[in-house]
C-alpha positions, 0 to 999 in steps of 0.5 A, a space after each residue: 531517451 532522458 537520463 538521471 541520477 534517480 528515478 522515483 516512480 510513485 509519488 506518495 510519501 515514499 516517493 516525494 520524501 526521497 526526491 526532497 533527500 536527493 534533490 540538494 545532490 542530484 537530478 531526480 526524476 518523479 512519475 505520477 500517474 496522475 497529480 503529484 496530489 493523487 495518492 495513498 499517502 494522502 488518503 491516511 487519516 489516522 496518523 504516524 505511529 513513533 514513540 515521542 512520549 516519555 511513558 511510552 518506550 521502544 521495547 512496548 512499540 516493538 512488541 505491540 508490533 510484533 503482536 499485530 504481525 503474527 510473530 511473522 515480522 522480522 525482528 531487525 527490520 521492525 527495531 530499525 524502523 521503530 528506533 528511527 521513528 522520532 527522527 524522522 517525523 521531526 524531519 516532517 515538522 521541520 518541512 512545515 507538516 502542521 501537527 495537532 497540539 495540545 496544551 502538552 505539546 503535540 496530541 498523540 492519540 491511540 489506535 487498534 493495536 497499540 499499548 500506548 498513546 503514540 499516533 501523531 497527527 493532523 486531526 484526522 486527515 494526517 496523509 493529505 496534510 503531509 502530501 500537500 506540505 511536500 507537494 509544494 516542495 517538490 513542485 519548487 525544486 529544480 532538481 526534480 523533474 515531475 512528470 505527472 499523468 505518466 505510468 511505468 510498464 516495466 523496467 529496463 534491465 540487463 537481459 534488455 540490452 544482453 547483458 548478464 549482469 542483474 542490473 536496473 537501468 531505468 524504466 519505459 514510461 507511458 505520456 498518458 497526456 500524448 500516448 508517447 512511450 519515453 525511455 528514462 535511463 538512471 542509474 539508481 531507480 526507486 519504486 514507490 507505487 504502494 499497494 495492490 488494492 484495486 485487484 478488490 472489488 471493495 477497498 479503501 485504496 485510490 484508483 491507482 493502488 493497481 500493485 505496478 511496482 510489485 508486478 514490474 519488480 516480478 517480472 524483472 526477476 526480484 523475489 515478492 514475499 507474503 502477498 497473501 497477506 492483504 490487510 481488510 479496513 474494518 471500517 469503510 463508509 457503506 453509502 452508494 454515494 461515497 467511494 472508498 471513503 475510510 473511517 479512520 481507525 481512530 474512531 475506535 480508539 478514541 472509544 467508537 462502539 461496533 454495534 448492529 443495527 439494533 445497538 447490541 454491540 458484538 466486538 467483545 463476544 469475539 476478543 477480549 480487546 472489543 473494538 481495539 482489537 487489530 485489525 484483522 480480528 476486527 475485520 473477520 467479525 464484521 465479516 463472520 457477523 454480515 455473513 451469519 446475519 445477512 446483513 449490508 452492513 454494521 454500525 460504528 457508533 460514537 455519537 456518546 462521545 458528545 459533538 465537541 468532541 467528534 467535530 474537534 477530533 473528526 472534522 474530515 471524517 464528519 463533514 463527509 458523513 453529513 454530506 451523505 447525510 449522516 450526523 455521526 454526533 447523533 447517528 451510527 456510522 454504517 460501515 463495511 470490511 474493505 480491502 486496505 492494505 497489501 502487507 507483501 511486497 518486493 524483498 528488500 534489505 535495510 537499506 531499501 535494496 531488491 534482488 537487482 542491482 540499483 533498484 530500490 523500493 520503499 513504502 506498501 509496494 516493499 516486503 521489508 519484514 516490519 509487518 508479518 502477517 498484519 500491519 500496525 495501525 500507523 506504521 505504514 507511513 512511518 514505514 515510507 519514511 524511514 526505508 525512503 531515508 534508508 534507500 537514499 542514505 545507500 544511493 548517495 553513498 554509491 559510485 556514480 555510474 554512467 547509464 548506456 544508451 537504451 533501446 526505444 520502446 518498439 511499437 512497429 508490430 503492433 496496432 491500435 485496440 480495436 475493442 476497449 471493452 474487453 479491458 474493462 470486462 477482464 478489470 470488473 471479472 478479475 476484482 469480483 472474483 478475487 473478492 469472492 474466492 480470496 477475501 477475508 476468509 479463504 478455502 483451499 477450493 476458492 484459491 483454486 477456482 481463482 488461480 483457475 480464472 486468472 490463468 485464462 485472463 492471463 493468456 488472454 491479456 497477454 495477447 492484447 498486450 502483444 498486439 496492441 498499443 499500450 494504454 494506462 488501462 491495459 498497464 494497470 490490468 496487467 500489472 493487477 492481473 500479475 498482482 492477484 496471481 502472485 496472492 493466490 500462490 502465496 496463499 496456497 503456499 500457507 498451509 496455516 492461519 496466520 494474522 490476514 490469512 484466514 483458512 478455512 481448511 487450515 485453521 490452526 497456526 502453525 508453530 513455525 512462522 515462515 514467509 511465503 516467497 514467488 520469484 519469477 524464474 527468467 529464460 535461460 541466455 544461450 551460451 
């Protein structure tokens, strides 16, 4: 057993902000399931959105917030996150991230969504410059220990140890490197594992978007809202040859045109925003004009824009493309709807807080009302920021307390996996048929074919589980298996259309905005 002050499990920007906060005051324990390098943070291309010019205000960054969610967004949450905005990217400068400038100072551009210019960023690869400025901070501090190539498979907590206070102590952890299981116990534990993409046949997301958090929080007893809610990009690359690579929002901000393949644009037949509209609207017309049309693909061009401009603005994205061998300065970029973001999560407060005592989440894995029914374009990271300050403000202002000796993970009943197959059969079913039942346009039909195949997976899985050695392979399945069961239900709750969630059956929205919201009822102790 190791003990520390805090473990993070998930080492994105949620994560890795709140190990660098914590580290000048305690012991800090980080899981990576891969490299510290490897996450969504670091995939984000466009920026973060805070109001830092004087034409701008909070009041407009609010409302064009609150536009984008649907009117389903808590309105305390979303003013704590946009009026800490400017703090905390000058926290980020001062940790050396390399922001673009311009003769005005720093270059903010604009995206879907937005009333005003107020995305700062690193050309057009903002996540990955942030990840690698705090990847070598935290690899250099020696109050936090880094355990990469480890993956969490649930959290110890108090009906573990027959206790019955709701109580987080810690977490069993797989070595991906030795097949050991350790038990880290700690007092105060973050889960800052991102989204859920993975549980998609076609996203944007890394392999490790495999929603681990959200499901080890379910499991343990907290409350997850608006899992339904999973943000389609318009744009990713469609190319055999290139996965999950995005073409930033900012190629449509900056004044990139949606066209088919003849050139007729289609955007403004759908909203009078065209191509600056959310997200979500443009993503169900690609998909309503792909469906209509039978076709692969669209096209997002912004070859007028002139070759000085695309190389200085979209360096990352256009020496990528002509790999493939697309020249963006003359040719359309060929683009497809993708699985994106997951705007549900696990219930937390202000302060980062879940329904169990001293667990803590922050950034994609939370539901801390900021999104509603659809994300902002750029608010996520800031989103990882501010409620990673947040959680650590509350867990330093915590009485210390000592962690009991925890059970080792048990592994006397079970065997080695005679058959690895079956992991990677149930993986490919589950993310195909969540893709065609539970994608970008929904039937009531659909939703229950899906929670259908997904109770068979489930049994299923769960005799592996309970007959074998765990593997990282067998925990991400489980965990999206959990993960896509809880979007279908809060999909059947949402008798509506709403942002993301787009019912066939329910087309209207409905005039009362509520969250969906799944708690796992837990056995009763006998007494």
């Amino acid at each position: 057993m190791q003990k520390f002050d805090v473990l993070i499990i998930g080492s994105g920007l949620a994560g890795q902000s709140a190990a660098l906060r914590l580290a000048p005051h305690c012991r800090v324990a980080l899981i990576s399931k891969r490299n510290l390098e490897d996450s969504a943070s670091g995939w984000a291309q466009g920026g973060i959105a805070a109001v830092l010019d004087s034409q701008d205000s909070i009041e407009a960054h609010i409302r064009d917030t609150l536009v984008a969610g649907a009117w389903l967004n808590d309105e305390e949450a979303t003013r704590f996150v946009v009026e800490n905005g400017r703090r905390v990217i000058e926290w980020l400068i001062d940790q050396g991230v390399p922001f673009t400038k311009d003769a005005a100072g720093y270059h903010l551009t604009r995206e879907g969504g937005h009333s005003a210019r107020r995305v700062i960023h690193v050309a057009d690869a903002t996540g990955l410059a942030v990840q690698d400025t705090l990847t070598q901070k935290v690899r250099n501090n020696p109050n936090i220990t880094v355990l990469e190539h480890h993956i969490a498979i649930d959290l110890i907590t108090g009906d573990k140890l027959g206790k019955t206070d709701k109580r987080c102590f810690g977490a069993y952890v797989l070595n991906n490197r030795t097949g050991e299981v350790i038990t880290i116990g700690a007092p105060n534990t973050l889960i800052a594992t991102g989204g859920a993409g993975k549980v998609y046949l076609y996203t944007t997301n890394p392999d490790t978007s495999t929603g681990d958090g959200i499901a080890m929080a379910y499991r343990a007893g907290c409350r997850v809202a608006n899992m339904e809610f999973i943000q389609f990009h318009p744009t990713c690359l469609y190319h055999p040859q290139a996965k999950s690579f995005l073409i930033s929002e900012a190629v449509r901000g900056e004044g990139g045109l949606l066209r088919l393949a003849d050139g007729t644009r289609f955007m403004p037949e759908h909203d009078e925003r065209a191509e600056l509209a959310p997200r979500d609207i443009v993503a169900r017309a690609i998909d309503f004009e792909m469906k209509k049309r039978g076709l692969d693909c669209v096209f997002l061009d912004i070859s007028h824009k002139g070759e000085e401009f695309i190389r200085s603005h979209f360096p990352n994205i256009h020496a990528r493309c002509l790999e493939l061998g697309i020249d963006i300065t003359r040719d359309p970029i060929p683009v497809v709807p993708a699985a994106h973001y997951t705007c549900g999560g696990i219930v937390s407060d202000l302060k980062g807080r879940t329904d169990l005592e001293g667990l803590y989440v922050a950034g994609e894995a939370s539901c801390t009302g900021l999104h509603g029914a659809n994300r902002l374009a750029s608010n996520s990271l800031l989103e990882c920021l501010v409620f990673a300050e947040a959680a650590v403000s509350d867990i330093l202002g915590r009485k210390a307390m000592d962690i009991p000796e925890l059970p080792l993970w048990d592994e006397s009943r079970v065997t080695d996996a005679d058959e690895e197959v079956v992991i990677s059969h149930n993986w490919d079913e589950l993310r195909r048929f969540m893709w065609d039942y539970v994608g970008i346009v929904r039937t009531t039909k659909r939703l229950k074919r899906a929670k259908h195949r997904i109770r068979l997976l489930m049994r299923e899985i769960d005799e592996f589980y309970a007959n074998f050695r765990v593997s990282h392979d067998l925990i991400e399945l489980r965990n999206l298996v959990f993960t896509a069961d809880l979007i279908v239900r809060c999909a059947m709750q949402r008798k509506e259309s709403r942002g993301l969630h787009f019912s066939r059956d329910y087309p209207e929205t409905s005039s009362k905005a509520k969250s969906t919201v799944v708690r796992r009822r837990l056995p009763a102790r006998p007494a």
